[in-house]
mmCIF file of the N, C-alpha and C atoms, coordinates in Angstrom:
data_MODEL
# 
_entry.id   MODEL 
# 
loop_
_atom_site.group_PDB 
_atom_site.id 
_atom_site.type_symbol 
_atom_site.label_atom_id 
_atom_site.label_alt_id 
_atom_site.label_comp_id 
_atom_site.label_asym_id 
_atom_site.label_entity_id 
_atom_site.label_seq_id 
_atom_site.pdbx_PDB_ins_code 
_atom_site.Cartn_x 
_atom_site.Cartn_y 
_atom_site.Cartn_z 
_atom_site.occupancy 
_atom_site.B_iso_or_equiv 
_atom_site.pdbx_formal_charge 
_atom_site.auth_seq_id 
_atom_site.auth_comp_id 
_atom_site.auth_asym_id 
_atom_site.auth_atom_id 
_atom_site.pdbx_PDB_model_num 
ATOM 1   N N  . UNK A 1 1  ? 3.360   21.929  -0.714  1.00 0.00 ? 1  UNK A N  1 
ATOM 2   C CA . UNK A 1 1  ? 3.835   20.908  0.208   1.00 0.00 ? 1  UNK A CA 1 
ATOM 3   C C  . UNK A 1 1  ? 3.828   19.563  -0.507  1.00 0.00 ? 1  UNK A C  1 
ATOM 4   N N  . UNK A 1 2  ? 5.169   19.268  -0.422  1.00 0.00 ? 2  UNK A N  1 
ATOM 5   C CA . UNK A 1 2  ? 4.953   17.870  -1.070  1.00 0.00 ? 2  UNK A CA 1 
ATOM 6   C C  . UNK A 1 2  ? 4.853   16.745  -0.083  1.00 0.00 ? 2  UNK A C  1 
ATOM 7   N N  . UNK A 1 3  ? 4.040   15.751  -0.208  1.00 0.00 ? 3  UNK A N  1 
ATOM 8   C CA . UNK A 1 3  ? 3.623   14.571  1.122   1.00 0.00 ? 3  UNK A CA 1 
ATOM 9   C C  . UNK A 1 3  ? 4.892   13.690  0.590   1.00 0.00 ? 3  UNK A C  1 
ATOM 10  N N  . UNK A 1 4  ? 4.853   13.083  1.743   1.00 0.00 ? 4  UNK A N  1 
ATOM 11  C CA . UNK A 1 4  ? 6.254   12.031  2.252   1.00 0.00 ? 4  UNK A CA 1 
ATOM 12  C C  . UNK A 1 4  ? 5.878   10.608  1.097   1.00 0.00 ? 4  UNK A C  1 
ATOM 13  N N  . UNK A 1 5  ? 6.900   9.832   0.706   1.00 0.00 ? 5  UNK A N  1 
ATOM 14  C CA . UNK A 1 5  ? 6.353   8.724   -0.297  1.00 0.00 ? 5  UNK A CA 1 
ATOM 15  C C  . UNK A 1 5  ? 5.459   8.421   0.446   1.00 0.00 ? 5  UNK A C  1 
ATOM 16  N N  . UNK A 1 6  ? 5.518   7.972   1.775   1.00 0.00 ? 6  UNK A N  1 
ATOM 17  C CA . UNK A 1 6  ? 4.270   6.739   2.148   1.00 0.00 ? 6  UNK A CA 1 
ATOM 18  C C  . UNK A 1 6  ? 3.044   7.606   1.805   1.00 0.00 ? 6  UNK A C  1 
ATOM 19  N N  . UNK A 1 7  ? 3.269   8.323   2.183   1.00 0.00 ? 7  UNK A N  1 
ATOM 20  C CA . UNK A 1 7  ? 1.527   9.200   1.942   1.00 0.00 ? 7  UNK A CA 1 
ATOM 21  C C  . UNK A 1 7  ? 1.227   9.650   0.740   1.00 0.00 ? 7  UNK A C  1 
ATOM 22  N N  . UNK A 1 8  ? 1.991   9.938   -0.367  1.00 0.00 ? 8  UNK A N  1 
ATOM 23  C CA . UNK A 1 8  ? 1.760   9.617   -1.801  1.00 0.00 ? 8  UNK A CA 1 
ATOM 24  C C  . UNK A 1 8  ? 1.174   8.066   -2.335  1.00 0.00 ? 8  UNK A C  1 
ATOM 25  N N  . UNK A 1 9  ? 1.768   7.135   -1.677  1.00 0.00 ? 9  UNK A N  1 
ATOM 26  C CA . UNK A 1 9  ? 1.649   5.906   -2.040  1.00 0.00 ? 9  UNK A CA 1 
ATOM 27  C C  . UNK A 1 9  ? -0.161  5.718   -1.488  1.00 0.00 ? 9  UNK A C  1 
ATOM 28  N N  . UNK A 1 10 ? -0.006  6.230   -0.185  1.00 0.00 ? 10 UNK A N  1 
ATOM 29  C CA . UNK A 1 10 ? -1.346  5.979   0.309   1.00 0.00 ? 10 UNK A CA 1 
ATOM 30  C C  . UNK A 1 10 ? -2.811  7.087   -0.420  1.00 0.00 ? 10 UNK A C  1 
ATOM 31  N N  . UNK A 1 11 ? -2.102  7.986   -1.202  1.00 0.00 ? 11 UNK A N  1 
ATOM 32  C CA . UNK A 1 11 ? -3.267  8.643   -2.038  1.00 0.00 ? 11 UNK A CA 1 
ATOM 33  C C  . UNK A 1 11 ? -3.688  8.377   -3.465  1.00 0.00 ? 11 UNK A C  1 
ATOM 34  N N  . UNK A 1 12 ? -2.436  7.574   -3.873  1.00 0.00 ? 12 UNK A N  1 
ATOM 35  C CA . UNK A 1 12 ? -2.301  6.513   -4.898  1.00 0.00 ? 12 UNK A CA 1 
ATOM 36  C C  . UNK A 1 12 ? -3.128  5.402   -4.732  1.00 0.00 ? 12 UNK A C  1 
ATOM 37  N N  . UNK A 1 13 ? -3.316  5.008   -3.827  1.00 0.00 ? 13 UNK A N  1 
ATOM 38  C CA . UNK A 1 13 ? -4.200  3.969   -3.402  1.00 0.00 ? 13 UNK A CA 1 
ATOM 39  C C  . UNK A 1 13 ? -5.565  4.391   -2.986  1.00 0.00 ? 13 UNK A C  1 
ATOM 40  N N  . UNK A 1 14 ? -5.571  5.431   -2.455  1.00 0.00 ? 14 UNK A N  1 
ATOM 41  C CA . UNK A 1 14 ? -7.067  6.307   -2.378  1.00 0.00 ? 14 UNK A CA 1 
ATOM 42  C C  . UNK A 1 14 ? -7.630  6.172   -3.507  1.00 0.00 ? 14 UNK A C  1 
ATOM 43  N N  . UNK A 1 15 ? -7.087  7.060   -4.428  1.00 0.00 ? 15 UNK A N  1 
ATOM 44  C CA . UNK A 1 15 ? -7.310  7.523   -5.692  1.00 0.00 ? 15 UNK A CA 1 
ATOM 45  C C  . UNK A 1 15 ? -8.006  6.106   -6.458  1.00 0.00 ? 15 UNK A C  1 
ATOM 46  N N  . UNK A 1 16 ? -7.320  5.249   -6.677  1.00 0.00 ? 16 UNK A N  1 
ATOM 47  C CA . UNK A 1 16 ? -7.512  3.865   -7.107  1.00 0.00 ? 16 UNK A CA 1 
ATOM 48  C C  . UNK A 1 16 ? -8.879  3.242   -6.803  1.00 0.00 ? 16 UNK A C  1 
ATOM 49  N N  . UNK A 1 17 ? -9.200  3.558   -5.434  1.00 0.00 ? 17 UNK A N  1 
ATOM 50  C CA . UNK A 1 17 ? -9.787  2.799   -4.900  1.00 0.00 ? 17 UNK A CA 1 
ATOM 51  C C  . UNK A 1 17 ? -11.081 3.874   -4.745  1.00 0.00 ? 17 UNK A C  1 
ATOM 52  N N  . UNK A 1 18 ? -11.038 4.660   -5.046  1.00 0.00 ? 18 UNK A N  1 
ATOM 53  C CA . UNK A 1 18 ? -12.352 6.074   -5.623  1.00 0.00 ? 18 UNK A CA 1 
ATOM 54  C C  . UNK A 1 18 ? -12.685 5.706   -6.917  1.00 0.00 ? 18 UNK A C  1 
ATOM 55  N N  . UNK A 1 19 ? -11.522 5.786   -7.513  1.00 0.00 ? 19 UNK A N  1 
ATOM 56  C CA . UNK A 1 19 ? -12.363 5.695   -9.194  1.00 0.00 ? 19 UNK A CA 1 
ATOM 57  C C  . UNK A 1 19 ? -13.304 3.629   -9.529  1.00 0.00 ? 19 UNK A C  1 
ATOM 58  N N  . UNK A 1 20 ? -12.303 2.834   -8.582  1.00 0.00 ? 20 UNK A N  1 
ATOM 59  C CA . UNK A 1 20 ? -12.843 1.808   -8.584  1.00 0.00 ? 20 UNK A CA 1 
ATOM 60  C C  . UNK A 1 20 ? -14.170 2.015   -8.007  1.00 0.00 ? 20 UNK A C  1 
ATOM 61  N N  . UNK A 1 21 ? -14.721 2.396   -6.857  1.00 0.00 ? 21 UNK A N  1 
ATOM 62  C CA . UNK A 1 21 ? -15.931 2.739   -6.506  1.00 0.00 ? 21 UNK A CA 1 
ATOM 63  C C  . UNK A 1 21 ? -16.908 3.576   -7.319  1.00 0.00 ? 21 UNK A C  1 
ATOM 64  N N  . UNK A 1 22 ? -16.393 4.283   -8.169  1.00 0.00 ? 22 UNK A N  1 
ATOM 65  C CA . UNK A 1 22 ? -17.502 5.108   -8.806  1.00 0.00 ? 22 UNK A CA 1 
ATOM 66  C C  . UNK A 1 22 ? -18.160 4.328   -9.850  1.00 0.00 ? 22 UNK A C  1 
ATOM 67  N N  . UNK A 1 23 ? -16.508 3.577   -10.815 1.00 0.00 ? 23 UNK A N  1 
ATOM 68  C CA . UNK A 1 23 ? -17.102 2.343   -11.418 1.00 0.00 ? 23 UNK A CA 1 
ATOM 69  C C  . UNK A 1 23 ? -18.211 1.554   -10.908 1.00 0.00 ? 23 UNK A C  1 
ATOM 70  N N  . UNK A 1 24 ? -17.950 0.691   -10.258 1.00 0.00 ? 24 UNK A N  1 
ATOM 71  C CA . UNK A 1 24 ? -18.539 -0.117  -9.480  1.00 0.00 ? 24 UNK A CA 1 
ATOM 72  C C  . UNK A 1 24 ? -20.341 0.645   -9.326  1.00 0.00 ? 24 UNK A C  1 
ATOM 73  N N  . UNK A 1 25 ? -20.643 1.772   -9.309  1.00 0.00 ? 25 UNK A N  1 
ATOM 74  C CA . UNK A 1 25 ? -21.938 2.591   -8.849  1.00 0.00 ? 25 UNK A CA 1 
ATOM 75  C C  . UNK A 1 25 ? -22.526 2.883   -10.267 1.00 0.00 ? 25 UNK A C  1 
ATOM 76  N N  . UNK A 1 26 ? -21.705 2.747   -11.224 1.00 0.00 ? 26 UNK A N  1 
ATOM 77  C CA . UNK A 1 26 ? -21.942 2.711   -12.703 1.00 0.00 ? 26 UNK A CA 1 
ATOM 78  C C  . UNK A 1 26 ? -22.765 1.775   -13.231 1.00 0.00 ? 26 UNK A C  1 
ATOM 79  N N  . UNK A 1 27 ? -21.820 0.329   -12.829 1.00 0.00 ? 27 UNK A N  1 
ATOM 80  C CA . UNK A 1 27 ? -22.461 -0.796  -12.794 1.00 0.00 ? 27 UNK A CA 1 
ATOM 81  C C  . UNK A 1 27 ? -23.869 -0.868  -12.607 1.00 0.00 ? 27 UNK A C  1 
ATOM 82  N N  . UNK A 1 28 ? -24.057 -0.301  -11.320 1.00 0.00 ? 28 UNK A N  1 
ATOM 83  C CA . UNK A 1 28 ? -25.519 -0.582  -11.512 1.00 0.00 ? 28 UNK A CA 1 
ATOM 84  C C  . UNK A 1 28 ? -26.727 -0.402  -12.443 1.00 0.00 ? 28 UNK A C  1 
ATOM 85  N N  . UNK A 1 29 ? -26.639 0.957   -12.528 1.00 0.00 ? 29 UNK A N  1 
ATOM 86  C CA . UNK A 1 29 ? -27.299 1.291   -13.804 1.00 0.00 ? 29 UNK A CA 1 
ATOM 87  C C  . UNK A 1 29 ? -26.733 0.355   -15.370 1.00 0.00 ? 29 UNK A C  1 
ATOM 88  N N  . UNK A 1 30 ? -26.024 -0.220  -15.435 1.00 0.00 ? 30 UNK A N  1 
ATOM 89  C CA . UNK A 1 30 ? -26.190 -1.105  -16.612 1.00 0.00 ? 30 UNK A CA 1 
ATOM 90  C C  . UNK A 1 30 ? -26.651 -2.477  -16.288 1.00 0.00 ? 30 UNK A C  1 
ATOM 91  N N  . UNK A 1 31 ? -26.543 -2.734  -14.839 1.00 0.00 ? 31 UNK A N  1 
ATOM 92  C CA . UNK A 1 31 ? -27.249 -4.289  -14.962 1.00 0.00 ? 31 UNK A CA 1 
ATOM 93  C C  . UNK A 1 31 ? -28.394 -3.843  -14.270 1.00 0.00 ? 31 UNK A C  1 
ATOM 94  N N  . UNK A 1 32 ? -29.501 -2.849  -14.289 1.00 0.00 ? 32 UNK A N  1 
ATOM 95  C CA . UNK A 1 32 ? -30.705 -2.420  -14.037 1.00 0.00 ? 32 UNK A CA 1 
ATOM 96  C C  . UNK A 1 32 ? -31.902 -3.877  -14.800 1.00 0.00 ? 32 UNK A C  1 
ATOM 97  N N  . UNK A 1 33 ? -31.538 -3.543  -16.013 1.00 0.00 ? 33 UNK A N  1 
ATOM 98  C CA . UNK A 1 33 ? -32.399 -4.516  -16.987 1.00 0.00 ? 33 UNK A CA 1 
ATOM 99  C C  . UNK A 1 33 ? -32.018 -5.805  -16.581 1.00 0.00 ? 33 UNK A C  1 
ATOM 100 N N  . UNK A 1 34 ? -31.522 -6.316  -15.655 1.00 0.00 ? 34 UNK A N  1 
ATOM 101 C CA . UNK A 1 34 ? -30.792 -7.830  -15.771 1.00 0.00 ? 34 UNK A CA 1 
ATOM 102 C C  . UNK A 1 34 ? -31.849 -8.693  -14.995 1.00 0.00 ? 34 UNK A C  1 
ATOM 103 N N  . UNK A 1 35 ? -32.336 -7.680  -14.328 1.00 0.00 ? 35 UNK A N  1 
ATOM 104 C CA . UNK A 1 35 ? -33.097 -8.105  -12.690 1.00 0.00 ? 35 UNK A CA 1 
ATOM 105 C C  . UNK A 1 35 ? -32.326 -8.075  -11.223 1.00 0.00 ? 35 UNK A C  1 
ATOM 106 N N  . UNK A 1 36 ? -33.482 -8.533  -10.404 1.00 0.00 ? 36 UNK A N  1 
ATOM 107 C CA . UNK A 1 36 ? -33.169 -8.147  -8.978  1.00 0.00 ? 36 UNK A CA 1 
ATOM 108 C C  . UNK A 1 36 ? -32.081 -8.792  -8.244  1.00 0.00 ? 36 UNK A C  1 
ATOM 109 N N  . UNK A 1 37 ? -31.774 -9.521  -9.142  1.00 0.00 ? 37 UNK A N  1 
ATOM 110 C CA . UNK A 1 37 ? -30.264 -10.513 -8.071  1.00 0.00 ? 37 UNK A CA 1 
ATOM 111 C C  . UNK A 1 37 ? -28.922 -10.001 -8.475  1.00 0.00 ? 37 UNK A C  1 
ATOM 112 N N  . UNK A 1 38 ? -29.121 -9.437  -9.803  1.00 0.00 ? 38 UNK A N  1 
ATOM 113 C CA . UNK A 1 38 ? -27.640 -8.884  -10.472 1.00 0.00 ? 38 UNK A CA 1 
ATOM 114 C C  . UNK A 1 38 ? -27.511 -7.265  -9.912  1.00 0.00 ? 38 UNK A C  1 
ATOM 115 N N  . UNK A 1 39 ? -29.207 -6.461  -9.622  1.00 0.00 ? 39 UNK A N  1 
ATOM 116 C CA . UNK A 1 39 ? -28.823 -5.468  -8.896  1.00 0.00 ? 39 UNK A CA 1 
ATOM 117 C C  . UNK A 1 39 ? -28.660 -5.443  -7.666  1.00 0.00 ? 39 UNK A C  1 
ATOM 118 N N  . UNK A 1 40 ? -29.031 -6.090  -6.630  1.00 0.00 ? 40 UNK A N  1 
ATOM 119 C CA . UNK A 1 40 ? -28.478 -6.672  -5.463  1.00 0.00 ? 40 UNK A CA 1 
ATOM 120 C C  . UNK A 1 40 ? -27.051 -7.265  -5.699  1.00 0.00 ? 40 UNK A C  1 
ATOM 121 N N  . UNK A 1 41 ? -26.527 -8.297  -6.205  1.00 0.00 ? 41 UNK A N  1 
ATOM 122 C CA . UNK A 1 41 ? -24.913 -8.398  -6.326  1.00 0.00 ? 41 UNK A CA 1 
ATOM 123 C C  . UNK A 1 41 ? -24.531 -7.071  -6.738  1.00 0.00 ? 41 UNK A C  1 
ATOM 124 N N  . UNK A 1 42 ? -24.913 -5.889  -7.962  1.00 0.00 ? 42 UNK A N  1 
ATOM 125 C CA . UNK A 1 42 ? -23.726 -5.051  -8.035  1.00 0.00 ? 42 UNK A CA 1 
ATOM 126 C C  . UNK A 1 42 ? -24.011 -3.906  -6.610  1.00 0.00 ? 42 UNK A C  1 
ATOM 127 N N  . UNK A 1 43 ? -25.072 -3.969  -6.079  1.00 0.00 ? 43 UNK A N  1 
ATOM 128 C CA . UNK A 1 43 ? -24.935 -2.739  -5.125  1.00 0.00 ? 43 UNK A CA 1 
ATOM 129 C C  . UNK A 1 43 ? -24.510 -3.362  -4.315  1.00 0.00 ? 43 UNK A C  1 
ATOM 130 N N  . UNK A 1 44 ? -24.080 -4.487  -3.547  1.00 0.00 ? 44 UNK A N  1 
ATOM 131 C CA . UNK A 1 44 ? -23.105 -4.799  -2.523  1.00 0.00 ? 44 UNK A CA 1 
ATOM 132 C C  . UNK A 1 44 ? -21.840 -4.613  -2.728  1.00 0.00 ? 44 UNK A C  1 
ATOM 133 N N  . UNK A 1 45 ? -21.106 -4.962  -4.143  1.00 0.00 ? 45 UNK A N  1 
ATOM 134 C CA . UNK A 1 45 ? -20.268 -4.924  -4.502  1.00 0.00 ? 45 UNK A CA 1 
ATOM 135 C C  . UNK A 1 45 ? -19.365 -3.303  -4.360  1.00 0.00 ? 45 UNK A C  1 
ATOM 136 N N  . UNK A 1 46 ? -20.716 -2.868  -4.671  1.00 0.00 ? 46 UNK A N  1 
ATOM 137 C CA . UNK A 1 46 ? -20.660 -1.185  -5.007  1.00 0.00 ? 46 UNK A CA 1 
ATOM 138 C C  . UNK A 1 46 ? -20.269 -0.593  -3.475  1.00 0.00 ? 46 UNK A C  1 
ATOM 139 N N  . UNK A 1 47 ? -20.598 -1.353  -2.693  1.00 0.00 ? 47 UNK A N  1 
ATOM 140 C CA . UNK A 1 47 ? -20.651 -0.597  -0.963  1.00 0.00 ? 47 UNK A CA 1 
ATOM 141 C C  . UNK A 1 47 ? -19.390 -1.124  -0.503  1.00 0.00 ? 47 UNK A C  1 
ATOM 142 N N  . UNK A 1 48 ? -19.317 -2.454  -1.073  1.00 0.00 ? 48 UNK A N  1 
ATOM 143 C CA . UNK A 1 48 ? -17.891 -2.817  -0.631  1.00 0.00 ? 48 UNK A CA 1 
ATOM 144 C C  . UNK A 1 48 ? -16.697 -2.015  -0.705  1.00 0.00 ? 48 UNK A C  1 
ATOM 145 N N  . UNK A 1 49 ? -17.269 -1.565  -2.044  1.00 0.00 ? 49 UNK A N  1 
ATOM 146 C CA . UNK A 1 49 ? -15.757 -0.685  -2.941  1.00 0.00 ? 49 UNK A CA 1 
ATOM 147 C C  . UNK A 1 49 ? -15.922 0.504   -2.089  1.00 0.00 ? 49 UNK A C  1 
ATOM 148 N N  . UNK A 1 50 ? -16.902 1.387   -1.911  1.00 0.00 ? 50 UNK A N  1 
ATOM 149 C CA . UNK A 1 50 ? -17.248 2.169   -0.977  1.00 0.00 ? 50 UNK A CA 1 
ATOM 150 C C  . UNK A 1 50 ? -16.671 2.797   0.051   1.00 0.00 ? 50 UNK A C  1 
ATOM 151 N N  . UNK A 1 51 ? -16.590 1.253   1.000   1.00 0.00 ? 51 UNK A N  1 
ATOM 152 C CA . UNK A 1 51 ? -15.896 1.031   2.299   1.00 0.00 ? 51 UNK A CA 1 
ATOM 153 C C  . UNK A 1 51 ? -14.868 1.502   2.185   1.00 0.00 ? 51 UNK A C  1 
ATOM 154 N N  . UNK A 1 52 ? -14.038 0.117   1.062   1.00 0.00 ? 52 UNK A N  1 
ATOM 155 C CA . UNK A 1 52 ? -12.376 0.456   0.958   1.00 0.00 ? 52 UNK A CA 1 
ATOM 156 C C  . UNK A 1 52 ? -12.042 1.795   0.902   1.00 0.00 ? 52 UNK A C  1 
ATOM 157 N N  . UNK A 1 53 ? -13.126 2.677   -0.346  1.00 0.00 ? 53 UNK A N  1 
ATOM 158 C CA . UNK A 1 53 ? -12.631 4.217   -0.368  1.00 0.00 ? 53 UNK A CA 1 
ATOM 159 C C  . UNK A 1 53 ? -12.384 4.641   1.105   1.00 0.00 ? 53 UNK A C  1 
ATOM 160 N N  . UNK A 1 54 ? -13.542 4.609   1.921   1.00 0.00 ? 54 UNK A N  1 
ATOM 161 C CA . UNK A 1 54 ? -13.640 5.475   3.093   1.00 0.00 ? 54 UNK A CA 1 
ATOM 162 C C  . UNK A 1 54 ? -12.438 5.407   3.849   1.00 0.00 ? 54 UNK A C  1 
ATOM 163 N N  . UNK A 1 55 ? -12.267 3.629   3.904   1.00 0.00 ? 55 UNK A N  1 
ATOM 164 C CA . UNK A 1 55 ? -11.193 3.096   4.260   1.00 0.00 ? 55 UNK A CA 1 
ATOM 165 C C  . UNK A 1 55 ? -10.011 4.299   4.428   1.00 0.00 ? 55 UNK A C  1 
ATOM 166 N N  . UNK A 1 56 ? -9.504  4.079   3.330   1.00 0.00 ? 56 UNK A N  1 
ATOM 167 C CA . UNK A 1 56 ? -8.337  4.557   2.922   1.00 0.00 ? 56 UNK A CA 1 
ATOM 168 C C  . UNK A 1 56 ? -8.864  6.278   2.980   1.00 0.00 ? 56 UNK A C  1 
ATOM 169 N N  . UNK A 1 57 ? -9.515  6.974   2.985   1.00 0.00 ? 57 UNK A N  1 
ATOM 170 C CA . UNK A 1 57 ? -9.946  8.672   3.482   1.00 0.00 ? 57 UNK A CA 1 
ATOM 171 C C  . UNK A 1 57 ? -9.548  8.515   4.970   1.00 0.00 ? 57 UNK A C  1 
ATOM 172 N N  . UNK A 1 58 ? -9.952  7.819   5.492   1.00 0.00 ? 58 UNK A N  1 
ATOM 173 C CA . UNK A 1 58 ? -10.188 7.947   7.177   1.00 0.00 ? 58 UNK A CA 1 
ATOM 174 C C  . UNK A 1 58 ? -8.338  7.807   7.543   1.00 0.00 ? 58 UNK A C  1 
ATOM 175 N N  . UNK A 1 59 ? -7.453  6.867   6.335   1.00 0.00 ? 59 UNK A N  1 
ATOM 176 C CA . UNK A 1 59 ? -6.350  6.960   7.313   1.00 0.00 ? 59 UNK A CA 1 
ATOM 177 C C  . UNK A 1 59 ? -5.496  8.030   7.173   1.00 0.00 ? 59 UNK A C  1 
ATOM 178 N N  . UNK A 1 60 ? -5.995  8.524   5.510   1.00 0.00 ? 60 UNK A N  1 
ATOM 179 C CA . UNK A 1 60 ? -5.548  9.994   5.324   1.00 0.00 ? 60 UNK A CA 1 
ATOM 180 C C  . UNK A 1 60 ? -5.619  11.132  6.000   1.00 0.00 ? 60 UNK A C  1 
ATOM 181 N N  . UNK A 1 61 ? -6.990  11.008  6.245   1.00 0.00 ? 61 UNK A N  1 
ATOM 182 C CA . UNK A 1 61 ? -7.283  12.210  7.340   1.00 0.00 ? 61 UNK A CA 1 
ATOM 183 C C  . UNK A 1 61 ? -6.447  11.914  8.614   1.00 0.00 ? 61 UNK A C  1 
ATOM 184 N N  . UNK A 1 62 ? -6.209  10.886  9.429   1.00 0.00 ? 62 UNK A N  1 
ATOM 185 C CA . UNK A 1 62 ? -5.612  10.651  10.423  1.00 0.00 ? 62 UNK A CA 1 
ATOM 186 C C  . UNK A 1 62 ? -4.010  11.025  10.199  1.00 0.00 ? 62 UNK A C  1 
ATOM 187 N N  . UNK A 1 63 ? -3.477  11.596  9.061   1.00 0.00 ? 63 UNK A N  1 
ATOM 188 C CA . UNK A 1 63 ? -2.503  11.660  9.107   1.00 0.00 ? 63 UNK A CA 1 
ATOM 189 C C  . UNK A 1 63 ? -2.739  13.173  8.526   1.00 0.00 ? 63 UNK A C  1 
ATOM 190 N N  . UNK A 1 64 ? -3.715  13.437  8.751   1.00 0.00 ? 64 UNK A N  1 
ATOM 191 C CA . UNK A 1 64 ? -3.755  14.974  8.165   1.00 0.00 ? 64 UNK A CA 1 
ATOM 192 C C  . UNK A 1 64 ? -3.304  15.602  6.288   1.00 0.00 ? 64 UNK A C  1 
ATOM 193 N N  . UNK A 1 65 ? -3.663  14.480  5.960   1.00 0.00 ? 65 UNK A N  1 
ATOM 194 C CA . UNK A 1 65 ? -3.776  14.601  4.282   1.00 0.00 ? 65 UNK A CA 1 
ATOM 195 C C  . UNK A 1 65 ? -5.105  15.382  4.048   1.00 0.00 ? 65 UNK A C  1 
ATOM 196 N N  . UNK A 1 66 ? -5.406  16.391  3.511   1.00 0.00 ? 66 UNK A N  1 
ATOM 197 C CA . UNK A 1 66 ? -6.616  16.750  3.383   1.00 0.00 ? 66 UNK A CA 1 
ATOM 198 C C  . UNK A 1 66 ? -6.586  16.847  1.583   1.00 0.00 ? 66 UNK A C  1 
ATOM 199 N N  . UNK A 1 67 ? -8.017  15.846  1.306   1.00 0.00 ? 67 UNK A N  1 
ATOM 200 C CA . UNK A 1 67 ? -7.438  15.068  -0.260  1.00 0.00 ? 67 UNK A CA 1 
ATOM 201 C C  . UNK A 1 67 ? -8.914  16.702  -0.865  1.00 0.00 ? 67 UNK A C  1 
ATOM 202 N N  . UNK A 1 68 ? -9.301  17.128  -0.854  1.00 0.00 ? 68 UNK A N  1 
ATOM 203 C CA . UNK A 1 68 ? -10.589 18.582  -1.340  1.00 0.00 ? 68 UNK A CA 1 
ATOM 204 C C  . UNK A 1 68 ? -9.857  19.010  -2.198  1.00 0.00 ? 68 UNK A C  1 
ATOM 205 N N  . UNK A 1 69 ? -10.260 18.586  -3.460  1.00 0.00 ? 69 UNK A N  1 
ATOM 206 C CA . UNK A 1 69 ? -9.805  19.525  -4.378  1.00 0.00 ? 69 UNK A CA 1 
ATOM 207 C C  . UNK A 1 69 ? -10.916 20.490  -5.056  1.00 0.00 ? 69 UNK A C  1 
# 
């Protein structure tokens, strides 16, 4: 089954916005040594990116994209 552009476009943007989040969870563990304010800024940062993922899952699913590979 191939999905309609918009919903390609919108797993394109999933996708994007997953690997940006995993980055982002990476982060932390390298500014570990920095101290407590740089790991507090990257784990908010990290939840933010988070969100957006879920974000963008939740409208997939609402359109019945099921992204399980």
């Amino acid at each position: 089954m191939n999905p309609s552009p918009a919903h390609a476009e919108l797993i394109a943007t999933f996708r994007r916005a997953e690997a940006d989040a995993a980055h982002k969870f990476g982060l932390i563990q390298v500014v570990a040594n920095k101290g407590p304010k740089a790991i507090q800024a990257a784990v908010e940062t990290a939840a933010k990116a988070a969100k957006r993922r879920d974000s963008f899952a939740k409208k997939l699913n609402a359109l019945g994209v099921d992204l399980k590979d």
